[in-house]
VEXROMI-322601 format. One record per residue (C-alpha): z, x, y; residue in one letter. Coordinates in pm, whole numbers, padded with zeros to 5 digits, always signed. Example, Ala and Ser with C-alpha at 12.3 -4.5 7.8 and 13.67 -1.06 7.14 Angstrom:
2
+00780+01230-00450a
+00714+01367-00106s
// end
This chain:
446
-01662-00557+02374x
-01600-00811+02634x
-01721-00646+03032x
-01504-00651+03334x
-01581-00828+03622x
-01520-00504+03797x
-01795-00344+03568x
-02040-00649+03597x
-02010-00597+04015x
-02091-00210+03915x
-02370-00265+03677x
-02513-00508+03943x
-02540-00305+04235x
-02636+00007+04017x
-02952-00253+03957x
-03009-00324+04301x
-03013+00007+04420x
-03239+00124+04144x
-03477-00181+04240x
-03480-00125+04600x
-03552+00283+04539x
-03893+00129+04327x
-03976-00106+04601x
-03964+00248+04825x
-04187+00418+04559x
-04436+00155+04488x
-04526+00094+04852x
-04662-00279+04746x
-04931-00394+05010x
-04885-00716+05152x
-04913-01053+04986x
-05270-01081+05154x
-05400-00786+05004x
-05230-00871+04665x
-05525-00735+04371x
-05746-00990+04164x
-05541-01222+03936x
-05726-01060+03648x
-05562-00744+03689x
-05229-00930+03714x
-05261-01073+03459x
-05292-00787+03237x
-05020-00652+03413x
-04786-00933+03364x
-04921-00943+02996x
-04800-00536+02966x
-04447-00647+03144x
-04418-00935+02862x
-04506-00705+02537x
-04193-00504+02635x
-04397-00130+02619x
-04034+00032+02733x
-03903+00215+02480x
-03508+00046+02432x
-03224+00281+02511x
-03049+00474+02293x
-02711+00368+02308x
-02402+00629+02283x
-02170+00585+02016x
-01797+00665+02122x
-01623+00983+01886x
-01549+00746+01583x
-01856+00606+01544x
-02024+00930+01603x
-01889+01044+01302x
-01948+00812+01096x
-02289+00825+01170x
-02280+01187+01129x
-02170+01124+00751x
-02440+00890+00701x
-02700+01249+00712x
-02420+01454+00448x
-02441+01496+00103x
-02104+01482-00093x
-02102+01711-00410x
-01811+01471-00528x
-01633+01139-00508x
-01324+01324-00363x
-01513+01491-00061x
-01655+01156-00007x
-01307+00975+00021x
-01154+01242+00197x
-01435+01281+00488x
-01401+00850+00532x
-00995+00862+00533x
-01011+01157+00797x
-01162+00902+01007x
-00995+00649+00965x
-00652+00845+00988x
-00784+00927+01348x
-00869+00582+01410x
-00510+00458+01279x
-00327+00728+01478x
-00455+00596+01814x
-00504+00219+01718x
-00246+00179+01544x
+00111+00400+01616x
-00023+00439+01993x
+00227+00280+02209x
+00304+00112+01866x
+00643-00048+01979x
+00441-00222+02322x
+00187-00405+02124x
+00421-00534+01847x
+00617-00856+01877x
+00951-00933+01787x
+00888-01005+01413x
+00727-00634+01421x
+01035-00483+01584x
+01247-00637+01288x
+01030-00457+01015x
+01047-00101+01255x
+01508-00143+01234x
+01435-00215+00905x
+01238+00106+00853x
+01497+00319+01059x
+01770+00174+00783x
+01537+00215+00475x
+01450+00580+00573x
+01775+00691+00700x
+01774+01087+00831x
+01386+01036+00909x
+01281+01065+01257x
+01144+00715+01404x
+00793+00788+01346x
+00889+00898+00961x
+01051+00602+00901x
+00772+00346+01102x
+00578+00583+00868x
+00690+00462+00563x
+00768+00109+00647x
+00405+00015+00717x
+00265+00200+00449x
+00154-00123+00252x
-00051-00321+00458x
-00204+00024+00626x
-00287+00175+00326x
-00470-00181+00206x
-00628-00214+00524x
-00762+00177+00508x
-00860+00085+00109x
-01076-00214+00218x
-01238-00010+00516x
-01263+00283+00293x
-01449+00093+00108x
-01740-00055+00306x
-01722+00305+00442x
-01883+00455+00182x
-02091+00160+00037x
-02223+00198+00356x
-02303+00566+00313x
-02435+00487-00021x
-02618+00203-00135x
-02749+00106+00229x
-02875+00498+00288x
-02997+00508-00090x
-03213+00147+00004x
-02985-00028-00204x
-02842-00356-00242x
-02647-00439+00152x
-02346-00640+00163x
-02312-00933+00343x
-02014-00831+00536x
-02213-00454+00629x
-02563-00686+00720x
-02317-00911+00957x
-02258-00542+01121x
-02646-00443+01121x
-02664-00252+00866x
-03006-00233+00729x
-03117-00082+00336x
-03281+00266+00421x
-03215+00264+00772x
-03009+00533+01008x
-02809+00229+01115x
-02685+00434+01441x
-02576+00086+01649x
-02447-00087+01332x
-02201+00248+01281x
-02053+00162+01634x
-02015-00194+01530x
-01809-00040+01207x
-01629+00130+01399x
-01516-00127+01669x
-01416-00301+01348x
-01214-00060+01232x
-01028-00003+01562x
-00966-00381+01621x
-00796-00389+01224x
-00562-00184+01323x
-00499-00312+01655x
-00462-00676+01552x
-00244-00497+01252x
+00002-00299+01495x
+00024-00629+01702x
+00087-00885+01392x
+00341-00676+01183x
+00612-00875+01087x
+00936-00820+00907x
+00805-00925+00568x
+00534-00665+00604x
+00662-00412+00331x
+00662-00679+00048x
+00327-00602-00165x
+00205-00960-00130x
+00271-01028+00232x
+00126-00667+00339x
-00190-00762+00154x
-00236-01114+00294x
-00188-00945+00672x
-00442-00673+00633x
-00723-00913+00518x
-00606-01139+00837x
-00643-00811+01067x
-01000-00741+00883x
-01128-01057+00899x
-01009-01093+01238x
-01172-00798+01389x
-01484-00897+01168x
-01541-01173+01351x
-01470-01065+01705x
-01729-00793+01663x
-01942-01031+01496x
-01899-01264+01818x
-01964-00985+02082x
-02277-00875+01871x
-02424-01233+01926x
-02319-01249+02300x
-02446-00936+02387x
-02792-01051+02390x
-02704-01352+02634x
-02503-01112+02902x
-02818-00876+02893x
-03057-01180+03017x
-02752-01317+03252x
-02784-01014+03434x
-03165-01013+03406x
-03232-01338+03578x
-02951-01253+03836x
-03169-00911+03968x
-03444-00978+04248x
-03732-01024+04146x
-04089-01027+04338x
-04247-01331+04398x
-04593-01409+04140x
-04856-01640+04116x
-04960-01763+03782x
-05272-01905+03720x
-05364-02168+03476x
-05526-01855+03209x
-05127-01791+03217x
-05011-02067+03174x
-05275-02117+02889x
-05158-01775+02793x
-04786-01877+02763x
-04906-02190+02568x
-05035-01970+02292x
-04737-01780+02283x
-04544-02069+02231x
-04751-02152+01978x
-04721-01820+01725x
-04323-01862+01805x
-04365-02216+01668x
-04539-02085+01351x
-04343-01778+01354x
-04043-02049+01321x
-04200-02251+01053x
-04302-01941+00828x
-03902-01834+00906x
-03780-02203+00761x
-04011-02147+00440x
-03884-01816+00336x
-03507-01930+00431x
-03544-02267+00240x
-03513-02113-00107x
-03233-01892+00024x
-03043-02236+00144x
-03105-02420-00192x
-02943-02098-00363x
-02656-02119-00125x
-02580-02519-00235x
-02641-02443-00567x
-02377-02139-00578x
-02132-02393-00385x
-02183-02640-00645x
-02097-02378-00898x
-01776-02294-00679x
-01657-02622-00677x
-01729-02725-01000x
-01494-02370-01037x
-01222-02501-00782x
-01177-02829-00990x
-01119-02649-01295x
-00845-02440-01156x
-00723-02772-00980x
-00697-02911-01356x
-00567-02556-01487x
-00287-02573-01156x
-00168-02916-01284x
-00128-02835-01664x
+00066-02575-01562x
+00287-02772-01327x
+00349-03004-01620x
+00428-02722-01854x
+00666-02567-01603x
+00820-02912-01579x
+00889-02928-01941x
+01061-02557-01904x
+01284-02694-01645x
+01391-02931-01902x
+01440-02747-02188x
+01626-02511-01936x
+01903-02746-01820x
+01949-02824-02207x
+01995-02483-02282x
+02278-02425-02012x
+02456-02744-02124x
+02444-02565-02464x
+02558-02195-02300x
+02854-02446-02122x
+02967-02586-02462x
+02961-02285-02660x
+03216-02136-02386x
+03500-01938-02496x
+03814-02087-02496x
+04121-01935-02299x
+04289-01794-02622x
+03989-01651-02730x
+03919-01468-02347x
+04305-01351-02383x
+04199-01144-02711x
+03904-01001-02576x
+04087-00909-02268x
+04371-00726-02476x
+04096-00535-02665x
+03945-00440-02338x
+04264-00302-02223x
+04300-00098-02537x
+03949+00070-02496x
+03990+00147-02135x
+04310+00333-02229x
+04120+00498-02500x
+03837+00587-02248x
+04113+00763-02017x
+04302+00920-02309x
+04629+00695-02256x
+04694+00659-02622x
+04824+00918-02870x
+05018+00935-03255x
+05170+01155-03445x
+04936+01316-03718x
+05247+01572-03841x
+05646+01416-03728x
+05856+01749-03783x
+05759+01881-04090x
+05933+02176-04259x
+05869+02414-04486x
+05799+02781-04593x
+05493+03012-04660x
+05458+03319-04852x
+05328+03630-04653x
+04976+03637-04525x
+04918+03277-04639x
+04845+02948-04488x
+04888+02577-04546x
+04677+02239-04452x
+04924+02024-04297x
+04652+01703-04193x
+04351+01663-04336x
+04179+01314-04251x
+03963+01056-04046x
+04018+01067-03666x
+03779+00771-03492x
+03796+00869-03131x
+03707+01180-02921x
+04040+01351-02768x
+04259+01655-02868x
+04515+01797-03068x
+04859+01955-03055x
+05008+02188-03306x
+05376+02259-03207x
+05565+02497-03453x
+05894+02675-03458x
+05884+02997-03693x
+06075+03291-03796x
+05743+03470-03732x
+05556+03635-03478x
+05240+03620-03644x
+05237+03248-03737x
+04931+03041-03605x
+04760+02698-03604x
+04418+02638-03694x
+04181+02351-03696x
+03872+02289-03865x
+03580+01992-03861x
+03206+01936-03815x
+03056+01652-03624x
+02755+01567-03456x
+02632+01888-03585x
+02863+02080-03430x
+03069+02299-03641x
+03451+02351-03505x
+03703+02643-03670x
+03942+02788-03408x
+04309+02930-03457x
+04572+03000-03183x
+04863+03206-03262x
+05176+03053-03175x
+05442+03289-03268x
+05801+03179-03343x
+05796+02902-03074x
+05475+02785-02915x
+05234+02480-02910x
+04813+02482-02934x
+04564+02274-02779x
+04228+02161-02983x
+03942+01949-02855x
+03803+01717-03114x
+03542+01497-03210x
+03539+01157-03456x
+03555+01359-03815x
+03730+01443-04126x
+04008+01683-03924x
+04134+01958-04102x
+04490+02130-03940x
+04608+02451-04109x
+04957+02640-04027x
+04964+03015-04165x
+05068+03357-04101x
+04993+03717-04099x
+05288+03839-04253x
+05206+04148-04508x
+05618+04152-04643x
+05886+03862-04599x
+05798+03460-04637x
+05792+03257-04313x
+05960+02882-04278x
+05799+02674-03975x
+05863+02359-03855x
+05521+02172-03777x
+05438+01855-03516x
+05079+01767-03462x
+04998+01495-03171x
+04660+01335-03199x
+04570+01206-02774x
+04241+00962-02745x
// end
């Protein structure tokens, strides 16, 4: 992380006073009385082989726990996953919905109305909730991810992956520092994520494409304070006071030989790396050898779509020729007025028109027996000389198995639901002396 100037000013004076409190401890004699350069030397040699122990740097609460997972053992896949994502949920929460609706732009602000319309009755946060959840969840799967490959393989002395050894991580190691540089990572994604939404963000491929930009874009700020980190460290090295020392020519001699091993230190680095490099062009061959077959794939495919296109238009000339004619719509459009009334039980007919007749005591008589096509209901309206005198109907369809019977008396009309079937309609009566004459009208409504 970049450093104030404010802090620099800090960090400098903190320096100063820490020097001049040594100067007071040391009590260094005068430059006359200054000790034999021999023994300078060898102290200026012990200054140069670095004996002080480096310090060990805090991590801040994030990083602290990750590191603190890296010592765990996980009985299952499922503690694993749920230990990283509690992490990163608390890394999300304050890098990403803190002061959510400050950092985003005015693309972002379009997606969060959107939400609020989406997820209507949800709170705010419910609804920001649920609009983001694409490119947050893939941004939490690919950080999930390295995560626990970096819990893994690195702590098992496994295989590290690039993108974890551009953090520090090393195969076997504790990898305390490069957890804090994980971490930063993390918080940046999110960051750049909550500042970069846009109103696209909840379609699949667009919330993908802007959680590998936030990733790759924290990667490589990280990546770039990592490398300049070294350089402020020696800035503010040369800018403390120093005391005044001669150096003899066994010194400079000395510094000559150092020089030297960092030389052949260098040229034993360029013969290891070599082979590495040559495996590098070689896979880049491979990848474009790759890249011009897709090119070739990419333009047989253009060419096939253009044929489709063609074939296309043919086929709608056809679809325009083959159109119905007006007389032809008219038809169709009387038939669809038929079945609507039929859907809203507007049409009826007469099954039975007045039909008379007479019945001896305690006996009964099928006045309609046939096909009815639609789903609707029946009348049976009879006059009688007979209390007792009753309508009945009788069919199975659709496995259901209909036989009901109303009593009607000398004047009276029943109501029958029915379905399409062979309809049976029976008048009788429950006379036990004199004959009964009815007059029968059955309505069929569908």
């Amino acid at each position: 992380m970049s450093m104030s100037k404010g802090t620099k000013d800090k960090d400098t004076s903190d320096i100063e006073r820490e020097f001049e409190e040594e100067m007071k401890e040391e009590k260094l004699p005068k430059e006359s009385q200054l000790p034999e350069e021999t023994e300078f030397e060898r102290e200026y040699d012990k200054e140069m082989k670095g004996e002080e122990l480096p310090e060990k740097k805090e991590l801040d609460p994030f990083a602290e726990k990750f590191y603190e997972l890296s010592s765990r053992t996980f009985k299952t896949e499922t503690e694993l996953d749920n230990a990283v994502n509690g992490i990163l949920n608390e890394i999300e929460r304050d890098y990403f919905f803190k002061d959510l609706l400050k950092k985003t732009k005015k693309a972002g602000k379009f997606l969060l109305q959107k939400g609020l319309k989406t997820f209507k009755g949800f709170s705010a946060f419910q609804a920001a909730n649920g609009i983001t959840q694409l490119p947050r969840g893939s941004l939490k799967g690919t950080l999930g991810t390295l995560a626990k490959a970096g819990l893994k393989e690195v702590r098992a002395g496994g295989a590290v992956l690039p993108v974890l050894g551009a953090l520090g991580f090393e195969a076997g190691e504790q990898n305390r520092e490069a957890w804090q540089n994980f971490a930063n990572v993390c918080k940046e994604s999110f960051d750049y994520l909550a500042t970069n939404l846009n109103e696209n963000a909840d379609d699949p491929i667009d919330a993908s494409r802007l959680a590998s930009e936030a990733f790759i874009a924290a990667l490589k700020k990280v990546k770039s304070e990592r490398k300049t980190a070294p350089v402020q460290r020696m800035t503010r090295m040369a800018a403390a006071p120093t005391q005044k020392k001669v150096v003899n020519r066994t010194m400079v001699i000395a510094l000559g030989l150092t020089c030297l091993v960092l030389v052949a230190g260098l040229v034993g680095s360029i013969a290891v790396y070599m082979p590495m490099v040559n495996n590098l062009q070689s896979q880049m061959t491979e990848k474009d050898n790759t890249i011009s077959s897709l090119n070739n794939t990419i333009s047989s495919l253009n060419n096939t779509i253009s044929s489709l296109n063609r074939t296309n238009q043919v086929l709608q000339n056809t679809i325009s020729q083959l159109s119905l004619n007006q007389s032809d719509i008219s038809a169709l459009n009387s038939q669809i007025s038929v079945l609507t009334s039929i859907v809203y039980l507007n049409e009826s007919e007469y099954l039975v028109d007045n039909q008379a007749g007479s019945l001896d005591a305690d006996t009964n008589a099928t006045v309609f027996n046939n096909i009815l096509y639609y789903t609707g209901y029946v009348t049976v309206d009879v006059q009688s000389n007979s209390t007792t005198t009753y309508a009945e109907v009788i069919y199975s369809s659709y496995g259901v198995n209909y036989d009901n019977n109303v009593t009607v008396g000398t004047s009276g009309t029943a109501a029958f639901p029915v379905l399409p079937a062979l309809i049976k309609i029976i008048v009788g009566n429950t006379d036990t002396v004199d004959s009964v004459t009815a007059t029968v009208t059955a309505t069929f409504y569908y």
